[in-house]
Residue, then its C-alpha position, 0 to 999 in steps of 0.5 A: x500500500x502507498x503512503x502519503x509524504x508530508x513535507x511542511x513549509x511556511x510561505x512567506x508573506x509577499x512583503x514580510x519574512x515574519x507572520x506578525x503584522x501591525x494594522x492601526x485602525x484609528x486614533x486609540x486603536x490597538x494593532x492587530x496581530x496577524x498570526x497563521x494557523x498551527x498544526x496543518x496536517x494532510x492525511x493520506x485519506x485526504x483529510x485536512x485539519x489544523x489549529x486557529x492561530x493563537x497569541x502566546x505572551x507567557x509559557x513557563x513549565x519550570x523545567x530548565x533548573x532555575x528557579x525564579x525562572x527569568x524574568x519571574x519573582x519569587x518573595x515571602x516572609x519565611x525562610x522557604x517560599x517558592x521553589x522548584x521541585x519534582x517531589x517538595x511534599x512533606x509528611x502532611x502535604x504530599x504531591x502527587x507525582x508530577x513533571x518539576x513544579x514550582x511550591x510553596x511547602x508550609x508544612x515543611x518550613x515548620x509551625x514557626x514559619x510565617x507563611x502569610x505572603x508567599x507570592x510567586x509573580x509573572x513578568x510584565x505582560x501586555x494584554x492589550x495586543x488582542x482580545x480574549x486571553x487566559x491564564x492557564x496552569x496546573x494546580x495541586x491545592x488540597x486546602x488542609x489545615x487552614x490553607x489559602x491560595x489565591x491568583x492576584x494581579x497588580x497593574x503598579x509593578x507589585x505595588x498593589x495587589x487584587x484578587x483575580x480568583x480563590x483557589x478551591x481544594x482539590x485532592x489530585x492535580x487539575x488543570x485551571x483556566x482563568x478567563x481574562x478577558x475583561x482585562x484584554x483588548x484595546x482599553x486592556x491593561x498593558x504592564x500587569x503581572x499576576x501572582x501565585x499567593x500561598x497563605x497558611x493564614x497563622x496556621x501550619x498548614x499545607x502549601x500550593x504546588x503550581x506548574x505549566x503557566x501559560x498567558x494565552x488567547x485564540x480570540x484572534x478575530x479569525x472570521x474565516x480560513x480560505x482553502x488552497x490547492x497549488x493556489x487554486x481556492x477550494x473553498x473559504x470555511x469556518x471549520x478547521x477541518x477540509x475534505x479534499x475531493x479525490x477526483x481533482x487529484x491525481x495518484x503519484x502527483x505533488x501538490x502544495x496545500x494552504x490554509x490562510x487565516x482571514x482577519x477582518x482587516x483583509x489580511x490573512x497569513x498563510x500555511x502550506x503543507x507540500x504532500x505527495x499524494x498517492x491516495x486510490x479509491x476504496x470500494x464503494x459502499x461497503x455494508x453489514x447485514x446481520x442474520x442469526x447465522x452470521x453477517x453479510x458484507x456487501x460493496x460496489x465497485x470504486x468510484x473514479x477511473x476504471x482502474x479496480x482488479x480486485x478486493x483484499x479482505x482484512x481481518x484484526x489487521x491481517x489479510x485473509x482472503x483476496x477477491x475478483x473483481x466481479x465478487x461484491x459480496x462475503x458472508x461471515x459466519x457467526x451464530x452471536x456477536x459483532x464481526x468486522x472486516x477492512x476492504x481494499x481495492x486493488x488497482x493497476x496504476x499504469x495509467x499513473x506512470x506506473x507501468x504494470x504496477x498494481x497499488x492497494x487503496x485506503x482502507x474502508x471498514x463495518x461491523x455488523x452484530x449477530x444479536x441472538x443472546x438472552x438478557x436477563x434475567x434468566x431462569x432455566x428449571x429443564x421443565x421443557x424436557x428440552x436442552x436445545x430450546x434454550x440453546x444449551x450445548x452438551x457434552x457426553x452423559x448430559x441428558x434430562x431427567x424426569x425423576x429428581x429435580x427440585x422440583x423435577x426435573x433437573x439436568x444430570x451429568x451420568x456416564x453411563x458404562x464408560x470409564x478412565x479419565x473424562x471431561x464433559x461440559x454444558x454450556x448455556x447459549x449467550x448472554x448479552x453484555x450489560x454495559x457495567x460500569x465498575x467505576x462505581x457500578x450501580x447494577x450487579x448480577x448474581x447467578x443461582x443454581x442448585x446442585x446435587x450428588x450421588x456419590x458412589x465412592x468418596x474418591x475425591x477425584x472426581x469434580x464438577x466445576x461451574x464457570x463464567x465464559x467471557x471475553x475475557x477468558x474463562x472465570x471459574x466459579x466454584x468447583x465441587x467435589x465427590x467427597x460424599x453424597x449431598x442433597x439439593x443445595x442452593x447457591x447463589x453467588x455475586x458475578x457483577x465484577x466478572x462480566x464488566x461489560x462482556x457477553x458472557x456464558x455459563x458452563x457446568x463442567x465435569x471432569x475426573x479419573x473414573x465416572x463410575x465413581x459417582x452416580x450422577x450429578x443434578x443441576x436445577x433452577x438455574x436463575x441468573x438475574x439483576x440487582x441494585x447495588x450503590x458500591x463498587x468492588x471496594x470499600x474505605x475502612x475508616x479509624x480515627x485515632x487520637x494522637x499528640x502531647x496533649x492529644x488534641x489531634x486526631x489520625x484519620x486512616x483508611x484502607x481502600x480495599x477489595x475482598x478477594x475471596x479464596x475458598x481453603x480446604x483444611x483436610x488431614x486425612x487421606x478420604x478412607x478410615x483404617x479404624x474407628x472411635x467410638x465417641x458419645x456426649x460425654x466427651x468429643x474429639x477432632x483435629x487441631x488445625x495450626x494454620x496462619x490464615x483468616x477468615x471465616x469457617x464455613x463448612x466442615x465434613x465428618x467421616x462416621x459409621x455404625x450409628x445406633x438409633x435413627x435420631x443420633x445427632x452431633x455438633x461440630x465445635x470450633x475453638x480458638x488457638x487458646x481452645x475458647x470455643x467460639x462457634x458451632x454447627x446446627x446439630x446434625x445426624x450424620x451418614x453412615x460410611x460417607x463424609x457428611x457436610x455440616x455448613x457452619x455460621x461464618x465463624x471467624x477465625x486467625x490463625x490456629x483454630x480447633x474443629x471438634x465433633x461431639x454428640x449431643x443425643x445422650x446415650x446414643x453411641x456412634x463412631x468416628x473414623x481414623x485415617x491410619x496410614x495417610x501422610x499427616x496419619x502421625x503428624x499429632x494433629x488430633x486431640x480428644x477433650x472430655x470438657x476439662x482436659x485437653x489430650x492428645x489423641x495419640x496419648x488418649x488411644x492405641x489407636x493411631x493416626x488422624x481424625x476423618x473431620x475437614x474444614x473449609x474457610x473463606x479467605x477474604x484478603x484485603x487488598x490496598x488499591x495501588x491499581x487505581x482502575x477507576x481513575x481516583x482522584x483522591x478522597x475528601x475528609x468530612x467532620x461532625x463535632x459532638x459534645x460527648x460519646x458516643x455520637x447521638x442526640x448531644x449534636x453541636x451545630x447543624x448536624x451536617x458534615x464539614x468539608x476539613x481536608x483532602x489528599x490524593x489517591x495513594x496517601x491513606x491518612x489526614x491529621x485533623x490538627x489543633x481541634x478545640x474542645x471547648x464546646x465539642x470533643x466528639x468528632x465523626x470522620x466520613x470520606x468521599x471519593x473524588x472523581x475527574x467526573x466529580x464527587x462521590x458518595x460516602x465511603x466508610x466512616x469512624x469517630x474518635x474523641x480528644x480530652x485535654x483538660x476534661x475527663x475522657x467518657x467511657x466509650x461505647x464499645x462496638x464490634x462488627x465481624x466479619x465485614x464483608x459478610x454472606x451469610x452471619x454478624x457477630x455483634x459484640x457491645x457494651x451493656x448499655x446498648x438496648x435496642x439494634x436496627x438494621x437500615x438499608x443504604x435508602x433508609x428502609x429498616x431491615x430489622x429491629x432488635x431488642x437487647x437484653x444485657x448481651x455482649x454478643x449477638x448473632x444476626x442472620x443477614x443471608x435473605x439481605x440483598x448485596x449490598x452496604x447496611x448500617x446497624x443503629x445501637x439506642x443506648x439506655x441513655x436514649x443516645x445512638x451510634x451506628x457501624x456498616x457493614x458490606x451484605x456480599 
């Protein structure tokens, strides 16, 4: 393919070698300037663009090492001021990374520092040559502490100074334009200079860090632009933008192309490109027609000389096929989503002086979208008795079933008389994308199912797997195990943040080394549907914490966290039992599992035989490192021969934890396996506990080895956000002020919160410094989100108290774990909380709670939405206080 070439050449005026020319128009008139346009540039498609001219009077980007830059001035009251920096932050005025700027650094001069008139002041500059300027530069001012800044100006050579503009806080570095126009033009000023003013306002405060100042205008009385092509006129426009007309061209020619600029004296200055044109007509009106089986594209011959031979199809920018002449149409097949392809003509250019050459032309391109793909929601229970009507796909042993079901029927997986090593999957049809946006999302979706096993033997090698198809990739989503039968259980899992805007697809994926170990899998009630949700994949955990001598200040920290849930397994045996124990209510045994994760224990399975009586039910007990229990299991009768699942309430563990089984059906004996011969069979991990001592199992029994008992946990691990996927600007610190603890009806004031400070995206605290007490000494800390789009809601809240000459209350107490949670709180408090309401983020009350002399409660949250709640404790003293928490 032939390309342009660009060669650019600025013409000279027919009396001037300079592109500056002064009319006077009158007595008190102001010469104007006749400036060219910037930027032309000729694409190789024949499209012209450029810039309107522009009258620069200052540019400084503070970058060749001097500071004051010539010409500039730089004054203050304290030992610091102004200076050049690429990183002049301290501990309480961090600046985000940045070219070298110049910065007035309060808190790093000291709180002796006099830092009221640090003043960073222009040349001279003359704003009567034209109409319209503007200052421009980038601005990092987070207004902590008291901080001021101001753009001032004095027409008496710094003499006098006035206010042009207040800065207002900003958490990240932003661009500033200030309109000075009233201040340009003829009666404008014509010896001005402008001032940075940094002012700390008697406090330690922060500074003001400014780079890349400009004083500028495009009000250049511009009133149209004449296009030129080898001095021929084109056309006169008032866009920057020309489209050159292909048939008054000629491929393999050089033409000299202008642009002037038109002035309403009469004048103009002039800018021309020379380019070497090798442009060739592209086929002509090439279309995209959609059906349910794919797409077909069609085009016409090219327009102009008759010089076509061909087409060339290209793919993702690569050439797949070349077509005749006479072919005008290609079919894609694709039975859902979008396919595009670019088209060429293929030309002889002989007639171009290119004897037996042939030239490919520009490019011309479309797309089309098979769009055959479910929205949702989306709910499946296999009641058709068909697995094509809804478009799903299947692998060997797929089939429907009319006798299980929940109700019936349900789809199985069940191989039938093959055996070895296996994988087979179903596969949902398309589901078309929803446009997330995860920066924050407002929309989410979950996917439901459930799932049963017939297990044969409890091998565990044998899975199914459930996974999301993107495109992105595959996303596994859970993967289950033959580790013993179970019935119908529902999952209902989050999927938002996995199928971001993607067409996606589901997939039941089985796999294993013997399908004649299982029976069958079941899978019913597939739903996969929408929620409302008002928080993205992260959240700010807030403390305030006071600090200093005295503690008149106050720390407020916060983490911005994801929770990247992993699901852990904690097993010791190797799946068979050698021998047995017999076990009763009298005492209990189990495996102590010396591990340094955390989380929340969920599940736990239990190998146990030979119970007598149809009504035998046990427990499964979790104890800490220091063996205090601190959960258990509903009671449960286990299965005889086979692992049995015991789903635990979430209990919350750190490090070392203790899983122990007992009955609590008195006088019912039943037996618990012993794995003998596994690799951890002599590893002392089992223990046996009879509600005073503490022995181990090798010690307690002949019998040797581990106990058939596993555990699983959910690993939430949260993850500080460096990535900044959503463009964070930086956060915003709000304050309430309250007259004592805990915060409730004693409100000072409005009520409402207090902007006090921000910082940028990566700095994770703010001192809240000097705070008075004299009337308030209870202050609540929330913080918002600052996007380029603006602000957004809050995120995350703590509150701290300072008491430096008045006795410190006694705080109430409140603690909620685990935060994010799926199915269960655990709430502990002090003793004066009497009632506990739950709130949804619109307010509606979820659930109300009367509290009796407790210290921990348990509250099921798992019929909750997802979502962020708030939980409201009354005191007895009719004073609230209130904590979140995340529904995932």
């Amino acid at each position: 393919m032939y390309n342009c070439f660009i060669f650019t050449t600025m013409k000279r005026l027919l009396f001037l070698s300079i592109s500056l020319i002064c009319l006077l128009t009158g007595n008190n008139s102001v010469a104007q300037i006749i400036l060219p346009v910037r930027n032309l540039n000729v694409g190789y498609d024949l499209t012209t663009n450029w810039e309107g001219p522009r009258k620069t009077l200052l540019t400084q980007d503070f970058e060749d090492g001097t500071f004051p830059p010539a010409g500039w001035q730089a004054t203050s009251n304290s030992v610091v001021g102004w200076f050049g920096s690429m990183n002049g932050g301290s501990v309480y005025f961090v600046v985000p990374q940045h070219t070298t700027f110049a910065i007035a650094n309060d808190d790093l001069a000291g709180g002796t520092n006099n830092g009221c008139c640090d003043y960073l002041i222009t040349p001279t500059l003359d704003l009567s040559v034209c109409e319209g300027f503007k200052l421009s530069f980038d601005s990092y001012f987070n207004g902590n502490n008291g901080q001021k800044a101001t753009v001032e100006m004095s027409n008496d050579n710094g003499t006098s100074w006035s206010l042009v503009q207040e800065m207002d806080h900003f958490p990240n570095w932003q661009q500033v334009e200030i309109d000075l126009s009233t201040y340009s033009g003829s009666g404008g000023l014509s010896s001005v200079k402008f001032a940075f003013h940094a002012d700390d306002q008697g406090n330690q405060a922060s500074g003001w860090a400014v780079d890349n100042v400009k004083v500028f205008s495009d009000s250049m009385s511009v009133i149209n632009y004449t296009v030129l092509l080898d001095q021929n006129l084109l056309a006169n426009t008032t866009e920057p933008t020309y489209a050159i007309d292909p048939s008054i061209i000629q491929f393999g020619t050089t033409y000299n192309f202008c642009v002037n600029a038109n002035y309403t004296a009469g004048q103009h200055a002039d800018t021309c490109v020379l380019y070497n044109c090798y442009y060739l007509y592209p086929p002509d009106n090439l279309q995209a027609s959609a059906s349910d089986s794919g797409i077909l594209f069609t085009w016409q011959l090219p327009l102009g000389p008759a010089t076509c031979t061909g087409y060339n199809l290209y793919i993702d920018g690569n050439i797949v096929a070349g077509f005749p002449v006479s072919q005008s149409s290609y079919f894609f097949p694709i039975e859902f989503g979008e396919a595009c392809i670019e088209l060429t003509a293929r030309h002889d250019i002989t007639m171009y002086g290119f004897p037996g050459q042939i030239a490919e032309s520009i490019k011309t391109s479309a797309c089309g979208f098979v769009d055959t793909g479910f929205d949702l929601p989306f709910d499946e229970d296999f009641s058709s008795g068909s697995l094509t009507l809804n478009k799903w796909t299947s692998g060997n042993g797929w089939s429907i079933t009319g006798q299980a079901g929940n109700a019936a029927p349900s789809v199985k997986y069940e191989a039938g008389k093959a055996t070895g090593s296996y994988s087979s999957v179903l596969t949902s049809w398309y589901f078309n994308s929803m446009g997330y946006d995860d920066c924050p999302s407002i929309v989410g979706s979950r996917l439901a199912y459930n799932i049963k096993l017939n297990d044969v033997i409890a091998s565990g090698t044998e899975e199914l797997i459930v996974e999301l198809l993107t495109d992105n990739g595959i996303v596994e989503l859970k993967r289950y195990k033959n580790e013993g039968s179970f019935n119908w259980l529902q999952e209902d899992m989050e999927i938002t943040q996995k199928i971001l805007d993607y067409n996606f697809q589901v997939r039941f994926r089985t796999e294993g080394t013997n399908p004649q170990n299982i029976q069958a899998w079941y899978i019913d009630n597939i739903n996969i549907y929408n929620y409302i949700s008002d928080y993205w994949n992260g959240y700010l955990e807030v403390s305030a914490v006071r600090q200093g001598n005295p503690e008149n200040d106050i720390l407020v920290s916060w983490n911005s966290v994801t929770t990247e849930n992993t699901i852990l397994d904690y097993i010791f045996d190797d799946g068979t039992a050698e021998s047995w124990l017999g076990l009763d209510s009298v005492f209990q045994m189990g495996n102590e599992f010396q591990v340094s994760d955390g989380g929340v224990l969920q599940k736990a399975s239990v190998l146990c035989k030979n119970l007598q009586g149809n009504s035998a039910q046990c427990v499964i007990e979790i104890f800490d490192a220091d063996r205090n229990l601190v959960g258990s299991s509903e009671p449960f009768i286990p299965q005889s021969y086979v692992f049995t699942d015991v789903y635990l309430p979430d209990i919350p563990f750190n490090g070392t934890f203790y899983a122990m089984l007992r009955t609590v059906s008195p006088g019912l004996l039943m037996h618990l396996g012993v794995d003998g011969n596994g690799p951890n069979a002599m590893g002392e991990f089992s223990w046996f506990y009879d509600g005073t001592i503490w022995t181990k199992l090798i010690d307690y029994t002949s019998t040797s080895g581990v106990i058939a008992l596993r555990v699983s946990a959910l690993i939430g691990e949260t993850v500080i956000d460096t990535t900044n996927p959503c463009d964070i600007l930086g956060y915003n610190i709000y304050r309430k002020d309250y007259s004592s603890d805990p915060a409730g009806p004693n409100l000072q004031g409005s009520g409402e919160y207090a902007w006090i400070g921000s910082v940028p995206f990566g700095t994770n605290e703010f001192v809240d410094r000097d705070i008075s007490n004299i009337d308030n000494n209870c202050f609540e800390y929330s913080l918002t989100l600052q996007y380029i789009e603006g602000e957004g809601s809050e995120s995350g809240s703590a509150w701290s108290c300072i008491y430096v000459d008045t006795k410190e209350h006694e705080k109430s107490s409140i603690n909620i774990y685990p935060n994010p949670a799926s199915d269960f709180l655990i709430i502990q408090m002090n003793s004066q909380v009497v009632t506990l309401i739950v709130y949804n983020i619109t307010g509606t009350k979820m659930a109300e709670i009367p509290v009796k002399n407790q210290s921990d409660l348990k509250l099921d949250i798992s019929h909750f939405s997802a979502g962020i709640y708030s939980v409201r404790f009354l005191s007895k003293a009719g004073e609230t206080s209130s904590r979140k928490f995340i529904k995932l």
